[in-house]
C-alpha positions in Angstrom: 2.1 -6.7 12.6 1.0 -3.1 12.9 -1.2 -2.3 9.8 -2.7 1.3 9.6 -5.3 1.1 6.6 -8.2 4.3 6.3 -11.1 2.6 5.5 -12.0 3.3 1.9 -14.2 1.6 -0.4 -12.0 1.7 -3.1 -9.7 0.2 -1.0 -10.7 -2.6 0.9 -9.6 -4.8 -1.8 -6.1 -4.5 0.2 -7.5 -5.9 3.6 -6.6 -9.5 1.9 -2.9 -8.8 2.6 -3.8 -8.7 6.7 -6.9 -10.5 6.9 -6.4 -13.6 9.2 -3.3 -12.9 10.6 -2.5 -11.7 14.1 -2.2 -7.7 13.7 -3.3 -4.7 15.0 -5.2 -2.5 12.7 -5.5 1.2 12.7 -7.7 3.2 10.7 -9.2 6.8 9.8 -10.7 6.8 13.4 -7.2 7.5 14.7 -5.4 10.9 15.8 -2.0 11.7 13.7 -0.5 11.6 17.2 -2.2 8.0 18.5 -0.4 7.1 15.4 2.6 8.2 16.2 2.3 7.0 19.5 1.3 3.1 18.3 4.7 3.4 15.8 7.1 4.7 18.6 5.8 1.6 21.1 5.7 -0.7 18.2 9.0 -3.6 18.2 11.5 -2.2 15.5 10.8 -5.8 14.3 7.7 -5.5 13.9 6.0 -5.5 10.2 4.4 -2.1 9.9 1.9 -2.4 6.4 0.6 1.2 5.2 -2.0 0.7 3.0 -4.6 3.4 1.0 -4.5 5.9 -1.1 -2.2 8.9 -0.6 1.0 10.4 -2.9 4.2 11.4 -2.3 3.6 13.2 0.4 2.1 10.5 2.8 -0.9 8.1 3.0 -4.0 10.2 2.9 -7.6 9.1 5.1 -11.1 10.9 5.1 -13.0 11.4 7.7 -16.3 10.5 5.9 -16.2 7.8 3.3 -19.1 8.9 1.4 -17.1 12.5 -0.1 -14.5 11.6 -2.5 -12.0 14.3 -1.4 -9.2 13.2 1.5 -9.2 15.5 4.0 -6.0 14.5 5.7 -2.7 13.4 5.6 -2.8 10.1 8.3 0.9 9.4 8.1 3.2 11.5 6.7 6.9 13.5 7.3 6.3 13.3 11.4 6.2 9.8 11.3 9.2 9.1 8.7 11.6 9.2 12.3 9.7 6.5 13.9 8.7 4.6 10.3 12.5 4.1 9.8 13.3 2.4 13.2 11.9 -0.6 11.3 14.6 -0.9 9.2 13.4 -2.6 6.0 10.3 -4.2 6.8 7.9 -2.1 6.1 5.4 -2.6 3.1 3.9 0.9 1.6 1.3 0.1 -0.8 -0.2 3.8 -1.9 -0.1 5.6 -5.4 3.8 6.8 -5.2 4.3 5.3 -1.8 7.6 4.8 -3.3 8.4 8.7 -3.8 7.4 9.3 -0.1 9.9 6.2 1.1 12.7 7.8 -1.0 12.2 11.4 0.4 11.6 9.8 3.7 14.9 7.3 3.6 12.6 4.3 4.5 13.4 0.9 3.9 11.1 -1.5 2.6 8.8 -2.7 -0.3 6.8 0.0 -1.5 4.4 0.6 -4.6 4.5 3.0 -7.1 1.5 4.7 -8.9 -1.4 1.5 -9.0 -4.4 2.3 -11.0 -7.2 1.5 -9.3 -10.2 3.4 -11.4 -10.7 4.2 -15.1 -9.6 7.7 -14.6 -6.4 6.5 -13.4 -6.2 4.4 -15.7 -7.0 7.4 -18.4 -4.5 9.3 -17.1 -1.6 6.7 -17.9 -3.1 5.5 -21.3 -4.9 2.4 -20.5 -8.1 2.2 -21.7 -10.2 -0.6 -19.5 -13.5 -1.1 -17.7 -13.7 -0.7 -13.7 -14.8 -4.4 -13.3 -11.6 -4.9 -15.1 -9.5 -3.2 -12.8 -11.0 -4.5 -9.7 -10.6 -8.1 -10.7 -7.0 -7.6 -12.2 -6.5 -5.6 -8.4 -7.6 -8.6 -6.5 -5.6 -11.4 -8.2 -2.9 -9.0 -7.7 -2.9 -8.2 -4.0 -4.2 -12.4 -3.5 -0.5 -12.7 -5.0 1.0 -10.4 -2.8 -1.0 -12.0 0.2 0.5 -15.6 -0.9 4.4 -14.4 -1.5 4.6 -13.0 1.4 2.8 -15.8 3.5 5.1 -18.5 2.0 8.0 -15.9 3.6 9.1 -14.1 0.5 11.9 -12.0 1.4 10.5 -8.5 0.5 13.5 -7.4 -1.4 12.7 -10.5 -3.4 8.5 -9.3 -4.2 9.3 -6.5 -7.0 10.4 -9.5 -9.4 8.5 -12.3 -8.1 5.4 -9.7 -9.0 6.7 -9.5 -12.3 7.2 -12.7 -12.9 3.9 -13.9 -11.8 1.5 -11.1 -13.7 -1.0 -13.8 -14.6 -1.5 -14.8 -17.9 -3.2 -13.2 -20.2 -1.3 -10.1 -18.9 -2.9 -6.6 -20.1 -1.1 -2.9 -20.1 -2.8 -3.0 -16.8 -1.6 -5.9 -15.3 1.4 -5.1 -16.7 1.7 -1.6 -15.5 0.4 -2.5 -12.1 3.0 -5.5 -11.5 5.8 -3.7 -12.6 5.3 -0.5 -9.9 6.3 -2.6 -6.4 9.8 -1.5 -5.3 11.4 -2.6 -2.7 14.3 0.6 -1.3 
């Protein structure tokens, strides 16, 4: 599995969906164009997992960790040609990775907006605490992590997510659950 993850501290929650298995991981430290290069000689077979923060436009990466502001785009439009050699097995988990995957024709299971601060949160009506969010995030993604090691087929995740928002569910919860799509 090829998974290209920026480092981010308000992301590393995600590295449970890789950790342990065999996978080559890319991160911030990489060119646009090695990562081009690593998803043209990558098996059109091969899992890619696109994980971070970014927007319809792509998944975004910083070049120092310690300013809040992204100052690049680390996969975007010039890698949509060699992103959809992979057919449908690709997972995009990003704040509207889904509107990049539908402007981009990809193929695969992809999230939608997924609060993970309070001013997100804000923003969309939930009022909640941070230490809220980040627990509610990590039972989430350990969900993830186990459907697809029992072999979930991805097509299958959107509702399985659903299904399992843990009980007692929340707006966040269930805002979060509900936002995996798979295209």
């Amino acid at each position: 599995m090829l998974v290209i993850h920026p480092t981010d501290i308000t992301t590393s929650f995600l590295s449970c969906l890789y950790n342990g298995t065999e996978s080559k991981i890319a991160d911030q430290n990489m060119s646009k164009r090695e990562i081009e290069h690593l998803l043209h000689h990558s098996p059109q077979r091969e899992r890619i997992m696109l994980l971070g923060h970014g927007s319809d436009i792509g998944l975004f990466s910083r070049t120092d960790d310690s300013v809040p502001e992204f100052d690049r785009i680390i996969v975007g439009h010039p890698h949509a040609y060699h992103l959809r050699r992979h057919g449908g097995n690709i997972i995009g988990i990003w704040c509207h990775a889904d509107k990049f995957a539908r402007k981009e024709g990809l193929r695969g299971l992809f999230s939608g907006m997924i609060i993970s601060d309070v001013k997100e949160a804000e923003e969309y009506g939930i009022i909640t605490l941070q230490h809220h969010i980040d627990e509610a995030n990590e039972v989430m993604f350990a969900t993830l992590r186990k459907l697809l090691d029992d072999g979930t087929a991805l097509n299958e995740i959107p509702e399985q997510m659903k299904a399992l928002n843990h009980k007692p569910s929340s707006w966040l919860t269930n805002f979060n659950y509900g936002n995996f799509y798979y295209l």
